[in-house]
N, C-alpha and C positions, 0 to 999 in steps of 0.2 A: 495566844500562840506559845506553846513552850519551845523551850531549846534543846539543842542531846550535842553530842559531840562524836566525832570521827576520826579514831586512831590509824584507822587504814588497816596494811599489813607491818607484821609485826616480823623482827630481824631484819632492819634495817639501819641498825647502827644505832636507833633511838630508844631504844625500851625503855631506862630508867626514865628518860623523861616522858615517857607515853605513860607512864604510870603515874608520874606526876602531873600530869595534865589529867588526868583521869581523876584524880585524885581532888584537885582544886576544884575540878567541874562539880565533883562528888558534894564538897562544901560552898560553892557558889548556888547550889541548886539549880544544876542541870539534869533534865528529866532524863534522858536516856545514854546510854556510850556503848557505839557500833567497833564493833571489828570485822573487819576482811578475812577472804581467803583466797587464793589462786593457786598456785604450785610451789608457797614456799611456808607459812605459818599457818598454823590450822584455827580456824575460829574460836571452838570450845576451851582450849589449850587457854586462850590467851583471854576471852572473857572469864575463865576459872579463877586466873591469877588476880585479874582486876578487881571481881566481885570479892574473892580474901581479901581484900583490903581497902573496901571504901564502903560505906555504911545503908545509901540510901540509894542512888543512884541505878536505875537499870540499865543491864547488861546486854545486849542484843547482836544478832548477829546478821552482815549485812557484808555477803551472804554466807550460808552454807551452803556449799554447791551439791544441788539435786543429783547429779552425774556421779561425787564422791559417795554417798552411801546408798542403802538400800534404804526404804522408807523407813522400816518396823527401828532402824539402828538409829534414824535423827529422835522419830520420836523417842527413844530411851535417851538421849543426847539430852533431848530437851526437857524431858521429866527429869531426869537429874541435877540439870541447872536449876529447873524451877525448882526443885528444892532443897539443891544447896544455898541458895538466894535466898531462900521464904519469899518466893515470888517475887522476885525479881528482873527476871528472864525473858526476853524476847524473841522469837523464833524468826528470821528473816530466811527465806529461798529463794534461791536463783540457780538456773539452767548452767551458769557460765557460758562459752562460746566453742564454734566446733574445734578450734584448733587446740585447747584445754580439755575438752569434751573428750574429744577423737586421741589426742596428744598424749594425756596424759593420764586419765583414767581409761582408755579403752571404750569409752562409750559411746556409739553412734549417734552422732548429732541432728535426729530425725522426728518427726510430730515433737517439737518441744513444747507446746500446748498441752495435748495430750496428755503428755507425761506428767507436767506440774500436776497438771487437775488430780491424777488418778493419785498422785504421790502424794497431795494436800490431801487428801482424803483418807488414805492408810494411814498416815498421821494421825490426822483427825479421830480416826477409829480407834486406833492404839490406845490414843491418850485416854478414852474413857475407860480403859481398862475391862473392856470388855473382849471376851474370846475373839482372835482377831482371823476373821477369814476375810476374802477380796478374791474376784472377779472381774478382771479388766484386759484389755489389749496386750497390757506392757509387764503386770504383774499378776500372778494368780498366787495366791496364797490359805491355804497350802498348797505346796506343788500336787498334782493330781499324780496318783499310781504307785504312791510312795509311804513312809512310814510320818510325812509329816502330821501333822493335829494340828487345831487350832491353838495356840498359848494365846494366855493373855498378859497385860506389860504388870510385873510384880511389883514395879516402885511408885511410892505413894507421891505425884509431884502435889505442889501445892494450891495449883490450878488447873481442876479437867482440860480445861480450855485456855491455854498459853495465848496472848496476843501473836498473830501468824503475819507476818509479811512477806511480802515475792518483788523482787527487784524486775522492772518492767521499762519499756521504753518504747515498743511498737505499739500500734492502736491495737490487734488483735490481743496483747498480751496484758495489755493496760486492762481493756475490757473484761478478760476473763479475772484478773487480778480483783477488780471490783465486784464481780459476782461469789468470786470465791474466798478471799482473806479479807483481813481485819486493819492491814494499810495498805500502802504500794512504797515502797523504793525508789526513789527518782533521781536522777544523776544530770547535770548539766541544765538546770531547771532556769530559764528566763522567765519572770513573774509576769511581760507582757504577752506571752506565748501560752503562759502554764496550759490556758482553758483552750487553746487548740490542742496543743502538742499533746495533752493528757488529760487533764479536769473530764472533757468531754466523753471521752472512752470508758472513762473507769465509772462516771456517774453511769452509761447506759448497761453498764455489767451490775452495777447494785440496782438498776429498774430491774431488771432480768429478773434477777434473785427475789425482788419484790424486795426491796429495803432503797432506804435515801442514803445520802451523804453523813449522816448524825452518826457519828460515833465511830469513823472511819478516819485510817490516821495518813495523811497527805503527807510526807515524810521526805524530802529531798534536801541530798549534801549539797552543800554551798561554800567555796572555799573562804577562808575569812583573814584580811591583814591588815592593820592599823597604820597609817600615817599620811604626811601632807600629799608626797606626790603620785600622783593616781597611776598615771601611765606605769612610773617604775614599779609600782605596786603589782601591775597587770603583768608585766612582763614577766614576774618572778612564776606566773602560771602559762607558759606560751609552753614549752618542754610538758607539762602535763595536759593541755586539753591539745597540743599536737598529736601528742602519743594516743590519746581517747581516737580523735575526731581521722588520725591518718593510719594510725598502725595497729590499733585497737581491734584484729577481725583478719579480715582477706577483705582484697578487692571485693567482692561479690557480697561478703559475709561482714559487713559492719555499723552493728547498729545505731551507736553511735555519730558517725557519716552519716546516716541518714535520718539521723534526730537532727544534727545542725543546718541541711537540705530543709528538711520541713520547717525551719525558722527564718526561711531565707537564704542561708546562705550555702547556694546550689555551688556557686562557680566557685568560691573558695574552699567548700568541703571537696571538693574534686581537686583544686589543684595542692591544700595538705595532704589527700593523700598520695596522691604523684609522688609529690617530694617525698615523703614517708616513708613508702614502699622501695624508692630507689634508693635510699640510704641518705637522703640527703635531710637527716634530723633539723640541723640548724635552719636551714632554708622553710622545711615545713610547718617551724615556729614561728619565724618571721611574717611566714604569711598567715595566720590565727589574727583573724581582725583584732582592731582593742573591741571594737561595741561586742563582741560576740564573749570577749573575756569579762569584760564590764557589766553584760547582764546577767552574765551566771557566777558572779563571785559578791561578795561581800569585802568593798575596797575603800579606803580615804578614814576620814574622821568621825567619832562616833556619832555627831548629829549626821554623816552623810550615811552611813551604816543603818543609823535609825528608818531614814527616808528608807533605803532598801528593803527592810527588817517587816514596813508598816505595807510596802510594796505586796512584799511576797504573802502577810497577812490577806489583804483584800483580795487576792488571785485564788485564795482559799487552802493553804499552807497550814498547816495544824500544828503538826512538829519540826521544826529548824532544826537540821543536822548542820554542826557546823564544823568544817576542818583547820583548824587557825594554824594560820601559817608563821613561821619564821624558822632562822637561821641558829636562835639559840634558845633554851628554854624558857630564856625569860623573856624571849618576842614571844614565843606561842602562849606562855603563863599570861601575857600585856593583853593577846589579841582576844585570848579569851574572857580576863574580865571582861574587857571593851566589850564585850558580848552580852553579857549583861547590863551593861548601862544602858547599851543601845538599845534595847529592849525596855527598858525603865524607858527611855526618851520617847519612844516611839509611840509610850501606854498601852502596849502591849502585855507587859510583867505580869 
């Protein structure tokens, strides 16, 4: 199982040190490093900066929101990371949510299936550098009636074929995810869950396609903090899988809620997001069970770390994203080694 790491979103008061954890991960030999995007830092922007400046390490993006460009602009996005990198680069997609969707690009939040599909495809197309036409529901290219042509993408990336990921979390999205890209994106991942919540959907999307599991990259963020006591450990994530699991969405619209429902916990994903919705933040922390923070973070000491590490292994976990947490750089710098050890312990390495 390799490791990557997860800087999040960027302008959040952290940068030098996201660079420097970037950085150490870069010389601990951690395989991949994700950045985010929502409505405030933009992915490419910020894996550009990172890949200047650390040697081996890939860069990947987790996600680029499908809503913010047109197809023909990621793949130029991503042909040019992959060769500012010398292959480096990793193309991660996601829909985002309607209310960023609808909110803030203007984009109808509607057939989001649909849309990946045709959108992984025009990528796909582009990147061979071949004359690019499409026919589809959502996109036709060229426009018909008009002076458009076919172009083809004029820059030489350093691989036809970018490693593609789509950040997923429902069964139908799961599944198409495995018929069509080359990982999946997983967030809030319990290793005794994995193979309901997900393993199962995304293997019957690679039956689909006629391909197995071999060579397909199982990729879920896992938050990660070092030390003796567990519960205080947990609690420093109650404010973030609140905000996912209550206020992450609408009533109606969050998938997250209904990732933590399909793990069991019905009554408590209903009454965070009560609280959530009504304002009452602290309350809808308080009630984020510990087991429900305990099976989806990476918490305690590095042999207990390892147990976890060896966990998420066996459940069929391929790359460990991890986000190490602390309060100063040199907890995130502690938690991250510890990331490595744990990994060494587990005989995973």
């Amino acid at each position: 199982m390799r490791l990557g790491i997860n800087l999040g979103y960027w302008g959040a008061g952290m940068d030098a040190d996201n660079l420097a954890v970037a950085q150490e991960a870069d010389r601990l030999g951690y395989d991949v490093c994700w950045a985010a995007e929502a409505y405030g830092s933009d992915a490419p922007t910020v894996l550009s900066w990172v890949a200047a400046q650390t040697e081996r390490i890939d860069v990947g993006s987790a996600i680029m929101q499908i809503p913010a460009r047109q197809p023909a602009m990621t793949a130029m996005t991503a042909a040019t990371l992959d060769s500012l990198t010398k292959g480096r680069f990793r193309l991660g997609l996601g829909v985002s949510g309607p209310q960023v969707s609808e909110g803030w690009y203007g984009v109808k939040f509607d057939k989001p299936l649909a849309r990946t599909r045709e959108y992984v495809e025009i990528v796909r197309k582009a990147m061979t550098r071949e004359r690019l036409s499409y026919e589809g529901e959502h996109w036709t290219l060229p426009l018909p009636g008009g002076p458009g042509k076919p172009i083809k993408l004029t820059v030489h990336p350093e691989r036809e074929r970018i490693p593609l990921y789509i950040a997923a979390i429902g069964p139908k999205n799961l599944e198409q995810t495995g018929e069509i890209a080359d990982g999946a994106l997983l967030i809030f991942p319990a290793a005794e869950h994995l193979e309901a919540t997900a393993l199962r959907y995304i293997r019957a999307g690679r039956e689909k396609a006629g391909l197995g599991m071999d060579g397909f990259d199982v990729c879920p963020t896992v938050p990660l903090a070092v030390g003796d006591d567990v519960p205080g450990l947990a609690d420093m994530f109650r404010p973030y899988t609140a905000l996912y699991v209550g206020g992450m969405g609408s009533r109606k619209q969050n998938f997250y809620n209904q990732l933590a429902q399909r793990m069991g916990y019905e009554k408590e994903a209903a009454e965070i997001q009560d609280k959530y919705l009504a304002g009452d933040k602290a309350g809808a922390a308080a009630a984020v069970p510990h087991s429900l923070i305990d099976s989806t973070t990476l918490l305690g000491s590095v042999e207990r770390i390892a147990d976890g590490m060896r966990a998420y292994a066996e459940a069929g976990v391929t790359t460990l994203t991890l986000a190490p947490a602390g309060f100063t750089l040199e907890e995130r710098l502690t938690a991250l080694r510890a990331g490595t050890r744990a990994l060494e312990h587990a005989g995973l390495a």
